[in-house]
N, C-alpha and C positions, 0 to 999 in steps of 0.2 A: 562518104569518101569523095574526095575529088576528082572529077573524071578528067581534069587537065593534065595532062602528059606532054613530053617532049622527048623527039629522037636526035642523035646526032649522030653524025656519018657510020661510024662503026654498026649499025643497027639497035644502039642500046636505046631503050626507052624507060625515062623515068617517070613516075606519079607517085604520088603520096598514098602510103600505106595504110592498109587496112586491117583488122583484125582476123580476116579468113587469109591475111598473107603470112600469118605466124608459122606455118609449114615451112613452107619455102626460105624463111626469115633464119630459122633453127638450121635449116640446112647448111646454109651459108655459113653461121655462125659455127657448128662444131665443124666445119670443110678448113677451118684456117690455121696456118701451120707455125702463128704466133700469137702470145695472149691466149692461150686454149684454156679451156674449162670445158670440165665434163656436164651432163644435164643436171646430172646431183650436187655438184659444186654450187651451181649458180641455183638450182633451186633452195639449199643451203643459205643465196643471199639474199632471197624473197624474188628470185628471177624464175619466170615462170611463162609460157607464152599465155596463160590466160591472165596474169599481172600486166604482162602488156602490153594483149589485148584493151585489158580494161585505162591501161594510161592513158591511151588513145581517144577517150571519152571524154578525157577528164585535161591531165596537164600538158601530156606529150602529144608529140606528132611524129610522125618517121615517114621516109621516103627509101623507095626500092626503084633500082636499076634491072631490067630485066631485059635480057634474050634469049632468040627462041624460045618465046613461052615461058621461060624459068628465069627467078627470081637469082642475081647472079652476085648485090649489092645490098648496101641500107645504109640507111642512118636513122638515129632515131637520137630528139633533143626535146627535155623539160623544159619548158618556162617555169616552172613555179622553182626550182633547182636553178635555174641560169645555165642548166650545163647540157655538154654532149654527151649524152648517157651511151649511145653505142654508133661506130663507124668500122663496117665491114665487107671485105670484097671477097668474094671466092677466088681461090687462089691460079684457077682456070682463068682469071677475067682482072688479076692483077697490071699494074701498069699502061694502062689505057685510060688513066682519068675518070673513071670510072668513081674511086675516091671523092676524089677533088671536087667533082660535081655532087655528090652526095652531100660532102662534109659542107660544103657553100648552102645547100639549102637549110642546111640543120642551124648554120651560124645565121646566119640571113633573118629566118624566122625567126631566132629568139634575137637580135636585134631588133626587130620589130615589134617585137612583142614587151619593149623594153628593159630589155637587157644593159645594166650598165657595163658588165662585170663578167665575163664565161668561164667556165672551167670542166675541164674534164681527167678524170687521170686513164694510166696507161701503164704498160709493163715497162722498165727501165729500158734502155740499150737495145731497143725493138724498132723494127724499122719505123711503125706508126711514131712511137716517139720524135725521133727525127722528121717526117711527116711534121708534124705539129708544129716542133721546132724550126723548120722552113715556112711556115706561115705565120712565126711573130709571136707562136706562146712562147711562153717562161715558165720553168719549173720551178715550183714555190716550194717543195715540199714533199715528202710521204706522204702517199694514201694508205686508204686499208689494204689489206692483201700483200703486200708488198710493191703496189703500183707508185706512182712517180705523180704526183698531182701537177698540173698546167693548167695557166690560167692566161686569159687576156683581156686588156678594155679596149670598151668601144673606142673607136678611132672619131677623133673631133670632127 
């Protein structure tokens, strides 16, 4: 794990995720009062916090937002996928940028990690959608589940 973290004025502090954060990580994710899924839904999609954990190893990386002690954020992005697999804020910790700073390290890395090409989907008509939509995706499409697929390329 990388011990490099940064604060910004509000108190938030971020680092890159680690697999004893999949507590904290789940919390956040069922706390959100859009795009919900239950534990069985997403275990149902091979989503699991020990699945993960284990991407973590292997393709993915993820970053958490955290104050007072508690994990409040994440994001988490595959390289082998090109895409943002999950961006999440608790809804206590919503509109502070909080986001924004998550979802930049998620796109960031998989740029570097060369990425020609990103994509991730989302629930239609959701504020996240919009979200995405203000920073240059384009919805191409249906995903599974009923989500809205977005995608963007690298900028020249």
């Amino acid at each position: 794990m990388s011990v490099v973290s940064s604060a910004i004025d509000d108190g938030i502090v971020y680092r890159e995720a680690a697999g004893d954060d999949l507590p904290g990580i789940s919390r956040v994710r069922f706390a959100v009062r859009e795009n919900i899924l239950t534990p069985e839904q997403l275990k149902a999609r091979g989503i699991t916090e020990a699945s993960v954990a284990a991407s973590f190893l292997t393709t993915s990386k993820g970053w958490v937002a955290i104050c007072g002690g508690e994990i409040v954020g994440f994001s988490i992005a595959d390289r082998e996928e090109c895409s943002v697999f999950a961006l999440f804020v608790h809804p206590d910790y919503e509109r502070r940028g909080i986001g924004s700073h998550l979802f930049d390290r998620a796109v960031d890395w998989l740029w570097e990690n060369g990425a020609r090409r990103l994509w991730l989907s989302t629930g239609p008509n959701t504020t996240a959608a919009r979200f995405y939509e203000r920073r240059g995706w384009t919805a191409t499409g249906a995903a599974e589940y009923g989500d809205v697929r977005y995608e963007i390329t690298r900028p020249s």
